[in-house]
TIMI-2910 file (N, C-alpha, C, CB; in pm, 1 decimal, decimal comma, always signed):
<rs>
+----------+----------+----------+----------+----------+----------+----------+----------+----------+----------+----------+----------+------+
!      n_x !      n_y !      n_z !     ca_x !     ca_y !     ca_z !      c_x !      c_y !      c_z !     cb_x !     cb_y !     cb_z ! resn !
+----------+----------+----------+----------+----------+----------+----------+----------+----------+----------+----------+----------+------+
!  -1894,5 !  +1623,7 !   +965,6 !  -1934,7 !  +1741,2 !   +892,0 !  -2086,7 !  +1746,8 !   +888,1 !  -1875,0 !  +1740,7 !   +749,5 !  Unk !
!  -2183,7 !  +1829,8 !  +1005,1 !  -2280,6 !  +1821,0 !   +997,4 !  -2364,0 !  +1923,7 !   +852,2 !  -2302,6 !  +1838,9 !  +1133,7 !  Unk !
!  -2496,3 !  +1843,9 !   +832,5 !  -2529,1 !  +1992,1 !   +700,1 !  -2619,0 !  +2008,0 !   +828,3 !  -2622,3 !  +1973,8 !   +481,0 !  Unk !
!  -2635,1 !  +2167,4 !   +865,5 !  -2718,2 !  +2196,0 !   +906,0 !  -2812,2 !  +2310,7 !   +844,8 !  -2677,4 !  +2201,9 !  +1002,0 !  Unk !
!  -2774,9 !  +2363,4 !   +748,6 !  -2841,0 !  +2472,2 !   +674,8 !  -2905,5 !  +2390,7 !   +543,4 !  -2725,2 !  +2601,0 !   +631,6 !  Unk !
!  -2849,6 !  +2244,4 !   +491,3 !  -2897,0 !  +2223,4 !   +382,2 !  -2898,1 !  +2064,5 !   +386,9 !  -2821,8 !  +2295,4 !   +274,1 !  Unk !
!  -2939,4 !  +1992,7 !   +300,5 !  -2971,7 !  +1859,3 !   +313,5 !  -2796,1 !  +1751,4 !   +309,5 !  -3096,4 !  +1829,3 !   +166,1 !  Unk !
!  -2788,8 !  +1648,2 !   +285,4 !  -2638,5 !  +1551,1 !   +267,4 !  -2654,1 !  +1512,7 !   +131,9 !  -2617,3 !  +1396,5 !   +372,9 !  Unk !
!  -2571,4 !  +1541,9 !    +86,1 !  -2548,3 !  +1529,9 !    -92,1 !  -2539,3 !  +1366,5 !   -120,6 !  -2372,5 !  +1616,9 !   -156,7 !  Unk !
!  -2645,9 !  +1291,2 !    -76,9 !  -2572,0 !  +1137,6 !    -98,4 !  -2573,6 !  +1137,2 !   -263,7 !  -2677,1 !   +979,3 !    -19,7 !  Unk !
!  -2632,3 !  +1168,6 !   -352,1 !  -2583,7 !  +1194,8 !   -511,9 !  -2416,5 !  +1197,1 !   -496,6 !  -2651,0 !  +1368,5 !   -586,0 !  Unk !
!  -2402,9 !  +1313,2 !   -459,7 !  -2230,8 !  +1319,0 !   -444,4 !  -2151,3 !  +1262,3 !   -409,2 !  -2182,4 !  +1381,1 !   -395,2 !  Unk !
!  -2217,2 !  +1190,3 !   -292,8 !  -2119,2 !  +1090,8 !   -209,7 !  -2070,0 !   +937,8 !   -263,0 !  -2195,2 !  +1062,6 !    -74,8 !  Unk !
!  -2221,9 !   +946,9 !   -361,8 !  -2195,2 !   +812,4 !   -416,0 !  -2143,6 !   +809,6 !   -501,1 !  -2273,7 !   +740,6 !   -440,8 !  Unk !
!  -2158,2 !   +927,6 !   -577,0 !  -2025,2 !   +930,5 !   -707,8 !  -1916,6 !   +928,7 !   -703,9 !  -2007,2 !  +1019,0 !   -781,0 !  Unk !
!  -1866,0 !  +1000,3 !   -587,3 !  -1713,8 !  +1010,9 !   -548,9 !  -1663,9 !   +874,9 !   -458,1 !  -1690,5 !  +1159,8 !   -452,5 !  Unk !
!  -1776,1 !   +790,4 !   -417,1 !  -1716,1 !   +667,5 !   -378,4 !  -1690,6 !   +591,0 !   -505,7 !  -1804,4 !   +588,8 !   -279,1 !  Unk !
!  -1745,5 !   +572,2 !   -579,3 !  -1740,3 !   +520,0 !   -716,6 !  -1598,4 !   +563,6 !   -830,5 !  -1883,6 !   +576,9 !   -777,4 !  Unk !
!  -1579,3 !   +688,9 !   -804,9 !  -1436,1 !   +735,4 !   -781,6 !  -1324,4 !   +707,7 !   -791,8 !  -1416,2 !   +753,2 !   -709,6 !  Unk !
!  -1379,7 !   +735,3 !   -644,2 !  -1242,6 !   +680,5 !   -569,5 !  -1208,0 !   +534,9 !   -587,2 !  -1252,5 !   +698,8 !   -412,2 !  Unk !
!  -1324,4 !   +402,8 !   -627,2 !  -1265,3 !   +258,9 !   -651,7 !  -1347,5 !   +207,2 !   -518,5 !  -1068,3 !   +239,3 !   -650,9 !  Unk !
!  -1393,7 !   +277,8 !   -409,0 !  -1446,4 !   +234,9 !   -297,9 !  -1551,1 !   +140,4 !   -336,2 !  -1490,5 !   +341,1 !   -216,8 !  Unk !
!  -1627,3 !   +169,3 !   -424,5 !  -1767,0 !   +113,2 !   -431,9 !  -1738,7 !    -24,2 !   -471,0 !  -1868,5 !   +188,7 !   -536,1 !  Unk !
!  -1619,7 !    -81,4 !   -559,2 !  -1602,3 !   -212,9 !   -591,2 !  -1632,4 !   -287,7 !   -450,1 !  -1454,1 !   -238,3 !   -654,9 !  Unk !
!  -1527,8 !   -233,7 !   -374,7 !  -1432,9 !   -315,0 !   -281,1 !  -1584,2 !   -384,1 !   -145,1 !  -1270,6 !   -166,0 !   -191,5 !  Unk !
!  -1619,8 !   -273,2 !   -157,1 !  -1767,9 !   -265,6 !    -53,7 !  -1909,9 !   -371,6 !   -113,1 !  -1836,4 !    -67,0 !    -60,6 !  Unk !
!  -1891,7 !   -349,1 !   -246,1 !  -2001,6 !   -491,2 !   -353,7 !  -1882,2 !   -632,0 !   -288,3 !  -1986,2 !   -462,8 !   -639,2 !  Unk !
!  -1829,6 !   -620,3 !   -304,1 !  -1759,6 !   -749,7 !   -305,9 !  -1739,2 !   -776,1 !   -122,9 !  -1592,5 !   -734,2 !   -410,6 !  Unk !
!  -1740,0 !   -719,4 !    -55,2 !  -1770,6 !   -745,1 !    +80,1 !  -1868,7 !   -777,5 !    +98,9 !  -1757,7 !   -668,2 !   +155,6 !  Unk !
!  -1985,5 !   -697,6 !    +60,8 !  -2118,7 !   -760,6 !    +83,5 !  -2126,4 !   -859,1 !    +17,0 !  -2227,6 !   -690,5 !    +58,7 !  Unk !
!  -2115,1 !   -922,1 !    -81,2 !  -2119,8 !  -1040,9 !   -147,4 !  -2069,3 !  -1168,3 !    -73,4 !  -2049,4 !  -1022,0 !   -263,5 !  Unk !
!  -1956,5 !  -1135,3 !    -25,6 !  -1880,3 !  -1265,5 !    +74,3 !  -2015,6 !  -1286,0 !   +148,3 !  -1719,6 !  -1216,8 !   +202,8 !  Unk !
!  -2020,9 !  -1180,2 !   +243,8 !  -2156,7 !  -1185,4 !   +373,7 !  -2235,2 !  -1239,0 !   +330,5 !  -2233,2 !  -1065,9 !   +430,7 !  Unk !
!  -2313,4 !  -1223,2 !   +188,7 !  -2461,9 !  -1222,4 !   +144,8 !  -2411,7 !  -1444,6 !   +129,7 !  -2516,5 !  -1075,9 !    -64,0 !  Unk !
!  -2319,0 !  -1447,5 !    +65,4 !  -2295,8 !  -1606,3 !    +11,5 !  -2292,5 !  -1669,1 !   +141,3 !  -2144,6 !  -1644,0 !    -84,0 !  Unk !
!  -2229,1 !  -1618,2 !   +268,0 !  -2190,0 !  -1715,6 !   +412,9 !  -2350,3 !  -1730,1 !   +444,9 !  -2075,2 !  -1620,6 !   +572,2 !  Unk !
!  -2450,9 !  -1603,9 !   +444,9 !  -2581,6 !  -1643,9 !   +446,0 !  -2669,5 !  -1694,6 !   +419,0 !  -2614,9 !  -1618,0 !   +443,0 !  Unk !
!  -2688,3 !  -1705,4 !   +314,1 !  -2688,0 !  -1787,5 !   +146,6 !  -2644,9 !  -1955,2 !   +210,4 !  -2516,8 !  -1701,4 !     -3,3 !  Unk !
!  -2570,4 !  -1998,2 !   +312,8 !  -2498,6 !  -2096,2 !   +261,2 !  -2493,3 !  -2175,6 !   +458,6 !  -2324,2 !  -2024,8 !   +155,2 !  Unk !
!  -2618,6 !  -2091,6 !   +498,2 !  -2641,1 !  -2101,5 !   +655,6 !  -2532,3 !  -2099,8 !   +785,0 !  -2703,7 !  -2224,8 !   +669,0 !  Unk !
!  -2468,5 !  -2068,6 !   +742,7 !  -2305,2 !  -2034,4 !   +820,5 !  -2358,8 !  -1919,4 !   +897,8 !  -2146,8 !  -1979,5 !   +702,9 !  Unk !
!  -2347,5 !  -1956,9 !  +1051,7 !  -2380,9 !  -1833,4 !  +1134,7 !  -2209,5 !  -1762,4 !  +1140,9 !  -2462,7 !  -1885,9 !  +1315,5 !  Unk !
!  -2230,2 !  -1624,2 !  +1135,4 !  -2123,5 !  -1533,5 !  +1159,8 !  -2145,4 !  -1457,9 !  +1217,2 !  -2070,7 !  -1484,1 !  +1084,1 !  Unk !
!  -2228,8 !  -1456,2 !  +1376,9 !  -2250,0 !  -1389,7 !  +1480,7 !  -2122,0 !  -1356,1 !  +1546,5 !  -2336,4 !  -1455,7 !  +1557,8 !  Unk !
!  -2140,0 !  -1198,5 !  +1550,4 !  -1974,7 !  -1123,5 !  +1631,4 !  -1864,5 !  -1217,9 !  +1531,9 !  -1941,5 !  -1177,8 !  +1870,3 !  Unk !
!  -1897,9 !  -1234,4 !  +1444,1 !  -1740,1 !  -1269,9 !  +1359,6 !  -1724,9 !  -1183,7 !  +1254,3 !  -1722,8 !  -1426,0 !  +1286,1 !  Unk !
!  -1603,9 !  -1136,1 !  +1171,7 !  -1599,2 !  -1090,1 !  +1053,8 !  -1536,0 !  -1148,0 !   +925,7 !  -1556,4 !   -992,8 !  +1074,6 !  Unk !
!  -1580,1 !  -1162,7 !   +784,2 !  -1506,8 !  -1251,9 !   +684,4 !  -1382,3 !  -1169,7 !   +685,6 !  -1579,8 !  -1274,1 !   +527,2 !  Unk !
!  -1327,9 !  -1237,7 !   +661,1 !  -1162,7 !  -1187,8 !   +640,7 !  -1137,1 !  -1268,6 !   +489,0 !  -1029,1 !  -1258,7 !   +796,4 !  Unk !
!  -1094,3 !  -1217,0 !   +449,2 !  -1050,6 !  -1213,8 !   +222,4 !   -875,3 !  -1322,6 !   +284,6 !   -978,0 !   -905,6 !    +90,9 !  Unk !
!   -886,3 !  -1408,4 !   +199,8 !   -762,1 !  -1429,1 !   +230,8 !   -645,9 !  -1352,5 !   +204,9 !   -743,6 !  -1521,9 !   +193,0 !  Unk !
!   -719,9 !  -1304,6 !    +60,3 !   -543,3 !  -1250,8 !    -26,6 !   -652,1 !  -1014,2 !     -8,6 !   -509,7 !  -1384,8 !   -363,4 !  Unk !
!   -665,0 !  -1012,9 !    +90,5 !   -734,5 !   -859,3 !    +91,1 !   -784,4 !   -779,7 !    -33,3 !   -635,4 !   -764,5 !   +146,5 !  Unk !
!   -852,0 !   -725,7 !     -8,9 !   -898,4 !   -660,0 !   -144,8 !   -813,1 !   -530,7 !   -133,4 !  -1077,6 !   -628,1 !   -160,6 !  Unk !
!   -760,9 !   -465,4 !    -70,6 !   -657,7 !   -355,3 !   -104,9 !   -528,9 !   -385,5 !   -174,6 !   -617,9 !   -292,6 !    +14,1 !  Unk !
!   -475,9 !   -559,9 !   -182,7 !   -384,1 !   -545,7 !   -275,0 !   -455,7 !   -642,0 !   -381,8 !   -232,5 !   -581,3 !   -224,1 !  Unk !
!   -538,8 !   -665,5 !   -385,6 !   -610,0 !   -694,4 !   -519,8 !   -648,8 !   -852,9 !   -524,9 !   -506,5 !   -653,2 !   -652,4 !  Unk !
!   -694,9 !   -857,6 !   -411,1 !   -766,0 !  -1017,8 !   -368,8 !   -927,6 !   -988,3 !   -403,7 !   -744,3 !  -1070,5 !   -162,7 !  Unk !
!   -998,1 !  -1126,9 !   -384,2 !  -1151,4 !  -1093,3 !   -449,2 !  -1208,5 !  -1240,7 !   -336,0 !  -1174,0 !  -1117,2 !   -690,1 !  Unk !
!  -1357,9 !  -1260,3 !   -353,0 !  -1388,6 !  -1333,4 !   -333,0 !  -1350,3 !  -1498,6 !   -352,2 !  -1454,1 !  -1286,7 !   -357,2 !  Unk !
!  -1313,5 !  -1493,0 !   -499,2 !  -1267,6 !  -1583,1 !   -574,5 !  -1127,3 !  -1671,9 !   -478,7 !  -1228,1 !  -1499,0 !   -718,9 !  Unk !
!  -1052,1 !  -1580,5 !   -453,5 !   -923,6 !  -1613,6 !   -410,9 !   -963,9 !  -1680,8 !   -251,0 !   -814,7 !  -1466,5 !   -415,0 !  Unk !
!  -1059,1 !  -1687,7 !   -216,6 !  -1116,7 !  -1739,6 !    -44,6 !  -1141,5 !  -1617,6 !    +68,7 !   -979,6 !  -1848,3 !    +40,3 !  Unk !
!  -1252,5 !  -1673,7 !   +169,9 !  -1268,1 !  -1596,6 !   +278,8 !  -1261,4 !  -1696,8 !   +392,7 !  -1395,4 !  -1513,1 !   +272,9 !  Unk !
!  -1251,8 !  -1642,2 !   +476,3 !  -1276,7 !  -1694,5 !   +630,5 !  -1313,5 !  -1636,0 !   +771,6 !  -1175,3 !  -1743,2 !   +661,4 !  Unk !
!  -1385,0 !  -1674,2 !   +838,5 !  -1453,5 !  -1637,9 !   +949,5 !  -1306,6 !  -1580,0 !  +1074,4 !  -1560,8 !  -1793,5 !   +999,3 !  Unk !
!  -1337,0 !  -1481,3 !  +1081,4 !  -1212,4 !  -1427,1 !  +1200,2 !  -1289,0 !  -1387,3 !  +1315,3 !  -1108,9 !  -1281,2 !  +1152,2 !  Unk !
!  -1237,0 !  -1332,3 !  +1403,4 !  -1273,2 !  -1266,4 !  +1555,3 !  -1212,1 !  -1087,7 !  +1462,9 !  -1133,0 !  -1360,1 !  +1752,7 !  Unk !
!  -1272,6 !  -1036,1 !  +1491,1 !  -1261,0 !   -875,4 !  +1458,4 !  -1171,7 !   -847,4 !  +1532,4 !  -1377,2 !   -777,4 !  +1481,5 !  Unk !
!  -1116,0 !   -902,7 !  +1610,8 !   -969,9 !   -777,2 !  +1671,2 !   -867,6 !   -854,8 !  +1542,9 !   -875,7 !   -809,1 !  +1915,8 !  Unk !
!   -865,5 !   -984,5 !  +1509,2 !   -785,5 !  -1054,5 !  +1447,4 !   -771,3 !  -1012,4 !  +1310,2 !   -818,8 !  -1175,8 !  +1461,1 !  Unk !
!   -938,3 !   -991,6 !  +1275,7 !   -920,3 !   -899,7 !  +1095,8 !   -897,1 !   -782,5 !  +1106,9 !  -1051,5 !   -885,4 !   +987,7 !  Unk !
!   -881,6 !   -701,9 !  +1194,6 !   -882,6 !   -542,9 !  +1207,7 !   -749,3 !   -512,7 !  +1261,8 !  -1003,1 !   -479,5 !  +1309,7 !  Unk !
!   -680,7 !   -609,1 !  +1265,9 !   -560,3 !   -557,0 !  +1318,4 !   -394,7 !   -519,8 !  +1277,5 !   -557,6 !   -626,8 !  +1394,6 !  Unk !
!   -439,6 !   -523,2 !  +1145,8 !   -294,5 !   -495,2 !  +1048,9 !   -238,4 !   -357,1 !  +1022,5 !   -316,2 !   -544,6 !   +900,6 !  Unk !
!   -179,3 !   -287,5 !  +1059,2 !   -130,2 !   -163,9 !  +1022,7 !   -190,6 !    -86,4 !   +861,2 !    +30,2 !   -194,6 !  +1023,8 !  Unk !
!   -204,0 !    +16,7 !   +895,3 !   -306,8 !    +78,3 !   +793,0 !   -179,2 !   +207,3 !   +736,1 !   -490,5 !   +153,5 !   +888,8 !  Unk !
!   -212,1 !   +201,4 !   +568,2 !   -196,5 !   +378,9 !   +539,5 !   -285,2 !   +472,1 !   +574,2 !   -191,1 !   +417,6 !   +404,2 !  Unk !
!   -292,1 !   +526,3 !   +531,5 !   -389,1 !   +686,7 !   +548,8 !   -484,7 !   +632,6 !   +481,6 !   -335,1 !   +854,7 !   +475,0 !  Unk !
!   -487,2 !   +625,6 !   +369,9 !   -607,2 !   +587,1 !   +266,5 !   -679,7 !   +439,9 !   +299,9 !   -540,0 !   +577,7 !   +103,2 !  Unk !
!   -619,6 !   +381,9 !   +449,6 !   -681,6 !   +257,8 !   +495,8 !   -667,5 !   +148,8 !   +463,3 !   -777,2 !   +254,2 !   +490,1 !  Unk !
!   -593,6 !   +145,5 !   +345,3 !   -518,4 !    +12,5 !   +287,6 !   -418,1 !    -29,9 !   +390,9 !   -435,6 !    +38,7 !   +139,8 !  Unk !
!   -388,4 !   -125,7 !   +378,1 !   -310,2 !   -210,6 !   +458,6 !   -150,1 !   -208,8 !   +368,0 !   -396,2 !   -376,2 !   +473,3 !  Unk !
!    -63,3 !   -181,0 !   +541,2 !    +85,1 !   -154,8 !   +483,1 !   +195,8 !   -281,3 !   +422,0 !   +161,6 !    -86,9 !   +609,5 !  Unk !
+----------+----------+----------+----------+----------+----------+----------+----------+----------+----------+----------+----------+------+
</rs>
């Protein structure tokens, strides 16, 4: 959805991620990343993978681990991107 007559409402965007519950889930992703860095663990071309996912209500707390991205990205999705 380009704006081409007027500027991108990021005010809006960020409210309605906040919302929607998005904004938790995305702090707490970056947080895993920011701690593996934090903690000198290279994760070049890898992605943390949550053990217990944050779409059914896993956190940092519960563990992460270093995957290959076809391996974390590959679980069947709803619409809303949660995992089935």
């Amino acid at each position: 959805m380009p704006y081409t007559n007027k500027s991108r409402p990021y005010k809006h965007e960020y409210q309605m991620q906040k919302k929607r519950g998005e904004h938790d889930d995305r702090m707490e992703r970056q947080r895993a990343r920011r701690s593996y860095d934090k903690k000198g663990i290279a994760r070049k071309g890898k992605d943390i993978a949550h053990v217990k996912a944050l779409s059914k209500g896993g956190s940092n707390k519960d563990g992460t681990k270093l995957e290959s991205p076809s391996k974390n990205r590959s679980f069947r999705r709803k619409s809303n991107g949660a995992m089935k």
